[in-house]
C-alpha positions as CSV (number, residue, x, y, z in Angstrom):
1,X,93.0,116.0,35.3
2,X,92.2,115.3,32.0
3,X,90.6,111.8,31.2
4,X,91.3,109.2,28.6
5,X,89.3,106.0,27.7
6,X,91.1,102.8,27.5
7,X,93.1,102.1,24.3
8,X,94.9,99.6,23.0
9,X,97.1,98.7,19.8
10,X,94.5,96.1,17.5
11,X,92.9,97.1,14.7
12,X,89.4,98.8,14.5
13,X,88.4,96.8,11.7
14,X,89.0,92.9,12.2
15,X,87.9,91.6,8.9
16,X,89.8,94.7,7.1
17,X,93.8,94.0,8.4
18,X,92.5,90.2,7.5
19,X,92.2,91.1,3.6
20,X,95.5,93.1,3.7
21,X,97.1,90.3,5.8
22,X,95.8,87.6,2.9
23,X,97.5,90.4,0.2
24,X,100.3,90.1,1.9
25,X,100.9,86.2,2.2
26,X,99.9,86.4,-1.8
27,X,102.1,88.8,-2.8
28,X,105.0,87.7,-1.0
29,X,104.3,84.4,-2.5
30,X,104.3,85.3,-5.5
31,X,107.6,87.4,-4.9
32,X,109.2,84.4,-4.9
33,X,107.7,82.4,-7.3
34,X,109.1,85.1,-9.7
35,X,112.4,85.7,-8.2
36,X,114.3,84.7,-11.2
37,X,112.5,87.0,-13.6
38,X,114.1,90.1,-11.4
39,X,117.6,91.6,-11.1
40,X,120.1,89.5,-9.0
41,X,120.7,93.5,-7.5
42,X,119.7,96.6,-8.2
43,X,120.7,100.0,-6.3
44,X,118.1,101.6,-3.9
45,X,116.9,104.9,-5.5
46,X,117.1,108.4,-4.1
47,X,113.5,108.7,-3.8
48,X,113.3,105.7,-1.2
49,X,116.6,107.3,0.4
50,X,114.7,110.1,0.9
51,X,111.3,108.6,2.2
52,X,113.4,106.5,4.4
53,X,115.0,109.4,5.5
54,X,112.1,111.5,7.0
55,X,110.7,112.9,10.8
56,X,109.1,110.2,13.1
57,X,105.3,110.0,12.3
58,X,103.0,111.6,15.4
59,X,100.2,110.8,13.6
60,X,98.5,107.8,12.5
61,X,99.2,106.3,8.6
62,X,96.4,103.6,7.3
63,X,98.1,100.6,7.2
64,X,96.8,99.5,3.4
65,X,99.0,102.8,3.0
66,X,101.9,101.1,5.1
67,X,101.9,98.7,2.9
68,X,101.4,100.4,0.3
69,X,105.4,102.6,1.2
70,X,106.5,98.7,1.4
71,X,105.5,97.5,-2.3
72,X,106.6,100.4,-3.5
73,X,110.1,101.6,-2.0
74,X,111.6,98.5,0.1
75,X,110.7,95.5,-1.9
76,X,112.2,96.0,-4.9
77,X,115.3,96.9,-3.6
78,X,116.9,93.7,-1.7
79,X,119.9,92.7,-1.0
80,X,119.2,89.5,-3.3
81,X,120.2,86.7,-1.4
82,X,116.5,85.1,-2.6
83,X,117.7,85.3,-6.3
84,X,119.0,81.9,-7.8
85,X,122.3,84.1,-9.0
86,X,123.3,85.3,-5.0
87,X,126.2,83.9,-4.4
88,X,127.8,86.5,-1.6
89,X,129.4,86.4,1.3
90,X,127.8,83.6,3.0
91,X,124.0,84.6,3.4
92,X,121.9,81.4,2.7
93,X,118.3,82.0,0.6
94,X,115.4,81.2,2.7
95,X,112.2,79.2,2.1
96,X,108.4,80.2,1.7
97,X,107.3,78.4,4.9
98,X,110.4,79.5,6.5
99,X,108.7,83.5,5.9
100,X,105.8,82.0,7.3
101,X,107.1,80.6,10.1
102,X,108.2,84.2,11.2
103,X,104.9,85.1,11.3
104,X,103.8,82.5,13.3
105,X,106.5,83.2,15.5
106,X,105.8,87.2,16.0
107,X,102.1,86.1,16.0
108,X,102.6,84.2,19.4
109,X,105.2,86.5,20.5
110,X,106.7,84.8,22.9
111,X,110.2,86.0,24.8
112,X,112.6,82.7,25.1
113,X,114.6,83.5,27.9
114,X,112.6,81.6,30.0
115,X,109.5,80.5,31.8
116,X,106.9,77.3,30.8
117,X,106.2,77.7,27.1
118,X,106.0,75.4,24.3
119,X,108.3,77.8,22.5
120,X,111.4,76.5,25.0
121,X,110.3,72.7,24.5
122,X,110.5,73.4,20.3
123,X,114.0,75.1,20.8
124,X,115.3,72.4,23.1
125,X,113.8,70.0,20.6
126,X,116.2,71.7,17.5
127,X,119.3,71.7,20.1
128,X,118.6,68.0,20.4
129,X,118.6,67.4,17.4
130,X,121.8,68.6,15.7
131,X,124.1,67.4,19.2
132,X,122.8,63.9,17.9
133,X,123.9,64.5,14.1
134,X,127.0,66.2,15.0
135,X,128.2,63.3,17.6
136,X,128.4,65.2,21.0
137,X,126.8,63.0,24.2
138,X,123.5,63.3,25.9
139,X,124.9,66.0,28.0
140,X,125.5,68.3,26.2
141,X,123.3,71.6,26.1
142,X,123.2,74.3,23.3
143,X,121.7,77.4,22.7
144,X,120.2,79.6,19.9
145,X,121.6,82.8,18.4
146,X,121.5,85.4,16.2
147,X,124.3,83.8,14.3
148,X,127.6,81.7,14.4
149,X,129.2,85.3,15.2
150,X,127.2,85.6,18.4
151,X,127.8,81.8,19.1
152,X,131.5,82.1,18.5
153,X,132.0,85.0,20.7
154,X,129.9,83.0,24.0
155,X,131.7,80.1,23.4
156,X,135.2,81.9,23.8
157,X,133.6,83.2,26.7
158,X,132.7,79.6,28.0
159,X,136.2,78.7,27.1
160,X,137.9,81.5,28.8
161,X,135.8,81.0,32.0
162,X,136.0,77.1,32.3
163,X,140.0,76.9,31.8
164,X,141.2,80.0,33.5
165,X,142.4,78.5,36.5
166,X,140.9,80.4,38.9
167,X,137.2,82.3,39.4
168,X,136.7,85.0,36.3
169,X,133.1,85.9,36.9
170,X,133.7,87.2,40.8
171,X,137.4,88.2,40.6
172,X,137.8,89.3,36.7
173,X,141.1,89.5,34.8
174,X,143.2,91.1,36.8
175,X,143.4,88.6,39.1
176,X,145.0,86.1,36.5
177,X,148.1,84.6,37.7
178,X,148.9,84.4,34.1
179,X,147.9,86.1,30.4
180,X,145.3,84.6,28.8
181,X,146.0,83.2,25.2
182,X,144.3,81.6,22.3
183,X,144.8,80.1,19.0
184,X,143.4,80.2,15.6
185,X,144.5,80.3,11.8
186,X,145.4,83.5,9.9
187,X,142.2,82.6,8.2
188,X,139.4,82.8,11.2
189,X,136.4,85.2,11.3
190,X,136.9,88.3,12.4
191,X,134.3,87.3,15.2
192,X,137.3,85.8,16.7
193,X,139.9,89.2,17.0
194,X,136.2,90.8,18.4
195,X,135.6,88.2,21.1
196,X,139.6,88.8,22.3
197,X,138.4,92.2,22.5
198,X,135.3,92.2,23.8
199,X,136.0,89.6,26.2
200,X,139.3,91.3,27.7
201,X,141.7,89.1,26.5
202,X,143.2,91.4,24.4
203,X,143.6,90.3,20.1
204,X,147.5,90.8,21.2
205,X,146.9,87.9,22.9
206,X,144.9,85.8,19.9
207,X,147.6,83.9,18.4
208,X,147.0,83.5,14.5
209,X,148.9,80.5,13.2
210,X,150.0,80.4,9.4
211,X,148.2,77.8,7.3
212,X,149.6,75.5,4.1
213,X,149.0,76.1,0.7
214,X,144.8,75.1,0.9
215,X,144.1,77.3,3.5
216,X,144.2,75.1,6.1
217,X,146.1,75.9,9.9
218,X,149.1,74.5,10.2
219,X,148.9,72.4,13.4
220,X,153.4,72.5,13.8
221,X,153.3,75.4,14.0
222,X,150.7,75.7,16.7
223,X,151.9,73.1,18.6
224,X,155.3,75.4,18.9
225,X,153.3,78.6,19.7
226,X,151.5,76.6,22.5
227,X,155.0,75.5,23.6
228,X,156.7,78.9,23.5
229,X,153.8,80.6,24.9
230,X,154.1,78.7,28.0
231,X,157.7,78.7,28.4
232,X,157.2,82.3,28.6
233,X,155.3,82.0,31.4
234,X,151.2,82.3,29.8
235,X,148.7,80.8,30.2
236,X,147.3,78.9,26.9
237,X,143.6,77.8,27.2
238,X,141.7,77.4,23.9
239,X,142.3,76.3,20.1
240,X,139.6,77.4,17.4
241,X,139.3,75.1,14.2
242,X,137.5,75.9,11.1
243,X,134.9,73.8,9.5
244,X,135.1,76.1,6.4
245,X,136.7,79.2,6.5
246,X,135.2,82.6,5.3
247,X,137.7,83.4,2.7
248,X,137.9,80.0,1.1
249,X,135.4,77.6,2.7
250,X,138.8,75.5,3.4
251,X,138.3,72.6,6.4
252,X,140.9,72.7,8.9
253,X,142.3,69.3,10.4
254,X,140.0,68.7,13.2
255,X,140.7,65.8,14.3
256,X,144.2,66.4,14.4
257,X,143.4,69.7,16.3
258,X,141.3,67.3,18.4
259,X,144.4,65.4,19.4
260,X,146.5,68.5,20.5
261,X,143.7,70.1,22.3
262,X,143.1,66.8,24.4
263,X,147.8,66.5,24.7
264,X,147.6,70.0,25.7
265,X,144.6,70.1,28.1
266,X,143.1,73.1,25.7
267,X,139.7,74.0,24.5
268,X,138.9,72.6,21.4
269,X,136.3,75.1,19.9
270,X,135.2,74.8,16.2
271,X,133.9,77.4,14.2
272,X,131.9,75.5,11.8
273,X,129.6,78.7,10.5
274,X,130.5,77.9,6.5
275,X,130.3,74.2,6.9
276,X,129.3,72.4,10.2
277,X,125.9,71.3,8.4
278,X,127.7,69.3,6.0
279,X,127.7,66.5,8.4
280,X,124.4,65.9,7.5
281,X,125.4,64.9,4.1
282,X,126.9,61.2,4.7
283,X,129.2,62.3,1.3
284,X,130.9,65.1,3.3
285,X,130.4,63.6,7.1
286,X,134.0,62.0,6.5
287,X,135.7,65.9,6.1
288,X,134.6,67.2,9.1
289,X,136.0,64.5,11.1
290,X,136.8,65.7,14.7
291,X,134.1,67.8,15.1
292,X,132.1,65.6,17.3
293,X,135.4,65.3,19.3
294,X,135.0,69.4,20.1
295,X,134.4,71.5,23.7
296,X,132.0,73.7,21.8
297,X,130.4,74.1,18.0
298,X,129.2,76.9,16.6
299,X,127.4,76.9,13.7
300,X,124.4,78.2,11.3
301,X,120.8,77.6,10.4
302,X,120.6,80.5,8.3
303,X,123.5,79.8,5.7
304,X,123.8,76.6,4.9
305,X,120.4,75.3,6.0
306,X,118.5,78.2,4.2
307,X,116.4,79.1,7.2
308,X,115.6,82.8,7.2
309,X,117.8,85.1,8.8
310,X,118.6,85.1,12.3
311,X,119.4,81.7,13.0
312,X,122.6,80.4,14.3
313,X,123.4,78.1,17.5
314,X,126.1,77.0,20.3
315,X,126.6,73.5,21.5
316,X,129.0,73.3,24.1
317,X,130.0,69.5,25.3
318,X,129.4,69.8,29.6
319,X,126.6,71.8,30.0
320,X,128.0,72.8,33.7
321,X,130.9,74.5,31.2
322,X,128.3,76.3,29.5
323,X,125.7,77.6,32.2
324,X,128.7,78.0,34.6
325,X,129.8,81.1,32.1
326,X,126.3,82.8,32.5
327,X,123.8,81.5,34.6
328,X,122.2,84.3,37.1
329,X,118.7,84.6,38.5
330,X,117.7,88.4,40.1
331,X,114.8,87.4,42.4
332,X,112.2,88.5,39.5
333,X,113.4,85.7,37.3
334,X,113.0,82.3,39.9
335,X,111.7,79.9,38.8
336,X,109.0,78.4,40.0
337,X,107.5,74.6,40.5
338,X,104.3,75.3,38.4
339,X,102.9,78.1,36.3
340,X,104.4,80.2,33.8
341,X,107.2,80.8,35.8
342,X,107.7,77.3,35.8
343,X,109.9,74.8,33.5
344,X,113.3,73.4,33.7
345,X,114.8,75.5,30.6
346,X,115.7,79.0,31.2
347,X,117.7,79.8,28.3
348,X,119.0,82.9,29.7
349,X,121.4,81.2,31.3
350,X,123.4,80.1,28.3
351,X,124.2,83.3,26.6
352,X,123.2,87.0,27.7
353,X,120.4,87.5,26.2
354,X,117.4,87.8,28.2
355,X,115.2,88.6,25.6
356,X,115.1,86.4,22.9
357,X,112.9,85.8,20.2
358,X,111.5,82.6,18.4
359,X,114.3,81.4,16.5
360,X,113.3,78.1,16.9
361,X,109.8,77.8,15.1
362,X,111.1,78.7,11.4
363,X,114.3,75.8,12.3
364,X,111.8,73.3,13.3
365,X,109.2,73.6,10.9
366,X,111.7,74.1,7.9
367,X,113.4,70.9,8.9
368,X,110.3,68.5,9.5
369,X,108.3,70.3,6.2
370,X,111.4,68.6,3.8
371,X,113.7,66.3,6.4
372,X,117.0,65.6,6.5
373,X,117.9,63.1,4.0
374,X,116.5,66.0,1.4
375,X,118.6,69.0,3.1
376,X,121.8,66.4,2.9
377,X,120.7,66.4,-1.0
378,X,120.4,69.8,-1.1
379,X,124.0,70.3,0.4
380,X,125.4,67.4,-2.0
381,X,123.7,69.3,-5.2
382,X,125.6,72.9,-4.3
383,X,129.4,70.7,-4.2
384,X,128.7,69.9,-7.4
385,X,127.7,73.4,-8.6
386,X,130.5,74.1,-6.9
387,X,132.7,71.5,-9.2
388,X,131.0,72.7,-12.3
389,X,132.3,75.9,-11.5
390,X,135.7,75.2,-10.6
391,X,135.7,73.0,-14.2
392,X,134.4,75.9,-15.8
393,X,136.8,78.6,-14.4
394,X,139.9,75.8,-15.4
395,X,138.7,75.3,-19.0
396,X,138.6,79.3,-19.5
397,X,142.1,80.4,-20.4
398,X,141.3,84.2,-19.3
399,X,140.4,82.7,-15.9
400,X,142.3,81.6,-13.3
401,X,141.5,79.3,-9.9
402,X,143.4,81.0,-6.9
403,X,142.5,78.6,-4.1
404,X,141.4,74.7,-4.1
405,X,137.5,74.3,-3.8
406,X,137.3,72.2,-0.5
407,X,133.6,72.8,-0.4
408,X,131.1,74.9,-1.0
409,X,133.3,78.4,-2.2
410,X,135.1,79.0,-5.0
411,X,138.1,81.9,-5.4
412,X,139.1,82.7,-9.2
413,X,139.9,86.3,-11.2
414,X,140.1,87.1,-14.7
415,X,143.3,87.7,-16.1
416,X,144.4,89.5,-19.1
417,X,148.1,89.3,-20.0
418,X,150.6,92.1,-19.3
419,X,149.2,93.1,-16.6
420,X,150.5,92.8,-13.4
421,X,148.6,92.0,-10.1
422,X,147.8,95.6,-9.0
423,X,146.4,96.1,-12.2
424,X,144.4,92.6,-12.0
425,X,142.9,93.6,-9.0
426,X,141.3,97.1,-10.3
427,X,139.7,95.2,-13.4
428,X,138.5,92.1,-11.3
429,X,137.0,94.9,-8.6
430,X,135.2,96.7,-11.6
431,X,134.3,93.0,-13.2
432,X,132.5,92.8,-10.0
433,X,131.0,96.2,-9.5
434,X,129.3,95.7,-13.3
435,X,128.0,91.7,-12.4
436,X,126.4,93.5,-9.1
437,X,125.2,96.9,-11.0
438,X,124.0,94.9,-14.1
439,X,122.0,92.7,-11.7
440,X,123.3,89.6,-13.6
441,X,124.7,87.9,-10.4
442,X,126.1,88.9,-6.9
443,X,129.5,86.9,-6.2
444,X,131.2,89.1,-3.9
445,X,135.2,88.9,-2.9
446,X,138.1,88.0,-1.1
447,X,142.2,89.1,-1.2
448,X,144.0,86.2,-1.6
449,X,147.9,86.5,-1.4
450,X,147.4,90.4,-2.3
451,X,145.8,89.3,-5.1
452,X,141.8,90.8,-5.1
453,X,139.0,87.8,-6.8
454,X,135.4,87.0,-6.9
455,X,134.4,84.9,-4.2
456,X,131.6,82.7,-4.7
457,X,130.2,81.4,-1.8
458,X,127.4,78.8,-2.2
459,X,124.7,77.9,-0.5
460,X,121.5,79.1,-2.3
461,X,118.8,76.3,-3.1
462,X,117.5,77.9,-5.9
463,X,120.8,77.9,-8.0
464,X,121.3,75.5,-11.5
465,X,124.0,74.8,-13.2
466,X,122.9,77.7,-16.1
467,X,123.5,80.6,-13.4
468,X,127.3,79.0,-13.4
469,X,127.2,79.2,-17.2
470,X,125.8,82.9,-17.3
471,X,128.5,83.9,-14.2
472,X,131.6,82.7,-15.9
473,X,130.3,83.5,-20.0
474,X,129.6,87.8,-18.4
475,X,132.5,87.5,-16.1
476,X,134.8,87.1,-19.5
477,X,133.0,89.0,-21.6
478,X,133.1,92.2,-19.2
479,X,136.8,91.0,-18.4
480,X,137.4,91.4,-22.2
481,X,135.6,94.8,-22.6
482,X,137.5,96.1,-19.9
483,X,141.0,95.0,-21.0
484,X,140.3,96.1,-24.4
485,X,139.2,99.7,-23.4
486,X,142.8,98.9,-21.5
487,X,144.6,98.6,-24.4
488,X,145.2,94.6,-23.8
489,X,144.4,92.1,-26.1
């Protein structure tokens, strides 16, 4: 049999992956220092399609030349949620010792699913933390996620499992003596219609309630669903709130929701991914009033908090709710009075992951490097952006605000006259496809009312008021080129 001499995965030459590792922290560095002299966007070239498209390697590659494929074919070409002028969808900028803290993290490599580790004690620290700013008691217990997607979808399961009525976990749903229903606005994640689905409810059985003219669920209306549903024999167990919808960023009622929940015996969940974290801000602590009155928040570090992608988190009010929906040990994973299987916190048992990386460390040391009274600036300095913009898009007769700015988002189109909304909504698309493909900014979008406009969505550190300026003055002049070439003037 043939013979091989022990191997391992470190490098041969200490002091040589040391230089490249300092080239590294310098260049990235100074990637960011310079963020603003690049593209907001530009379109990832054929040549790194096709280098990213190519066999796995069998052989070795020198790391310096690694790197090297890096520099040259995935760096430039970002998504651009660093650059002061990324406003999309809601993906939040991260911080220099925020891409350090990664490293740190994947240095020590720990899995957070359980054991005796400091790495539990710093995540348990972060949960602590934000139950105390957002006003639930002592016990409740929380987790960390990859996002407010994953946390929505566990605490639907929570919700599901702690007001069925009977045993889910050992009998499952077909041994419900009634459907299973829920409640949300027309306007809620998609998460939501995925967690019916994934958790066998069903999305026919996700109820979405109509909202008002800002966006906001109409709580009459839900209150007669809940009524009808039960007179129909079903089985209503959970309402879902929005502390900022996606669309909008418009802030549902939540302590009115708060006050049905508790008449109705329902679960009060709120989704508070877009703007939860605006409770830190004693300005806009007074809008989210109800939250702290919620069964279960779930909400994001990575958004609104600028933490590095993945960071999101569940807080659930009775932490026998929460463990109840997914605590289980095999006998590899008991725990143990002393040594590294040791420790009270098993985190596995709050969501179903097993493996879980250190999410915690970039949180931790992002929030203690500038603390909160400078983050609750931070959120108070993008509502005002967001006000200059909305003043900017009202005093610009070719553009036009199509939903109110209750935070941190703001909805508006360009329009041209004669043209009806069809036609609005193929030059607004291409306004957009030319700000993205120009690399001047990247708002992205929303339909609103079948009518298709730029969606800015704000929470980017890095922004000033002259990105605002430069978004609105290209928006109408590309608006204008295009309805010239239209034949509108």
């Amino acid at each position: 049999m043939e013979e091989f001499s022990a191997m391992n995965l470190d490098p041969t030459d200490w002091q040589a992956m040391r230089d490249l590792g300092h080239r590294m922290v310098d260049d990235m560095m100074g990637y960011l220092e310079t963020v603003r002299d690049r593209p907001a966007w530009k379109p990832v070239p054929e040549s790194t399609k096709s280098l990213l498209d190519q066999d796995p390697p069998l052989g070795p590659t020198p790391a310096e030349e690694v790197y090297a494929d890096f520099v040259d074919h995935v760096l430039p070409y970002p998504l651009g949620n660093i650059h002061p002028r990324f406003w999309g969808w809601v993906i939040g900028t991260g911080t220099p010792l925020g891409a350090l803290a990664e490293m740190l993290a994947a240095t020590m490599n720990p899995n957070v699913g359980g054991g005796d580790h400091a790495a539990n004690y710093v995540e348990r620290q972060v949960i602590e933390w934000f139950k105390t700013l957002f006003g639930l008691p002592p016990g409740a217990s929380g987790v960390l996620t990859s996002g407010a997607s994953m946390a929505n979808i566990l605490a639907i399961a929570v919700a599901r499992n702690a007001r069925a009525g009977f045993d889910i976990r050992h009998q499952g749903l077909g041994a419900a003596p009634r459907k299973l229903v829920f409640y949300a606005s027309v306007e809620a994640h998609s998460c939501v219609k995925k967690a019916a689905e994934l958790l066998g409810i069903g999305s026919d059985n996700l109820r979405l309630i109509p909202v008002n003219d800002r966006f906001e669920i109409e709580i009459g209306d839900l209150k007669a669903a809940v009524t009808h549903d039960r007179s129909e024999g079903l089985e209503p167990f959970a309402v879902i709130g929005n502390a900022g919808t996606v669309n909008t960023g418009a802030l549902d009622d939540l302590a009115g929701l708060a006050d049905l929940c508790e008449a109705e015996n329902l679960w009060f969940h709120v989704d508070g991914a877009i703007g939860a974290v605006a409770a830190i801000s004693p300005a806009q602590k007074p809008l989210l009033r109800g939250m702290e009155r919620a069964d279960s928040i779930a909400f994001d570090f990575h958004k609104w908090l600028y933490v590095p992608y993945e960071a999101g988190c569940l807080l659930v009010r009775r932490e026998p709710d929460h463990s109840g929906a997914f605590a289980t040990r095999a006998s590899y994973l008991a725990s143990h009075d002393r040594g590294a299987a040791g420790g009270e916190i098993w985190y596995s048992d709050y969501g179903v992951e097993l493996s879980r990386g250190f999410r915690a460390l970039k949180i931790w040391m992002s929030l203690r490097e500038h603390g909160l009274e400078k983050y609750a600036r931070m959120i108070e300095q993008n509502v005002a952006q967001c006000r200059h913009l909305e003043r900017l898009v009202n005093d610009a007769p070719d553009l036009e605000l199509l939903a109110p700015v209750a935070l941190n988002i703001v909805c508006f189109r360009y329009r041209a006259p004669g043209l009806d909304d069809e036609a609005l909504n193929g030059l607004n698309r291409e306004i957009l496809m030319r700000l993205h493909e120009s690399g001047i900014a990247v708002p992205t979008y929303a339909t609103l009312g079948g009518r298709y406009v730029l969606r800015v969505a704000h929470t980017n550190h890095r922004s000033e008021d002259r990105d605002f300026d430069l978004l609105v003055a290209e928006t109408r002049r590309i608006g204008a080129e295009l309805a010239a070439s239209r034949g509108v003037s």
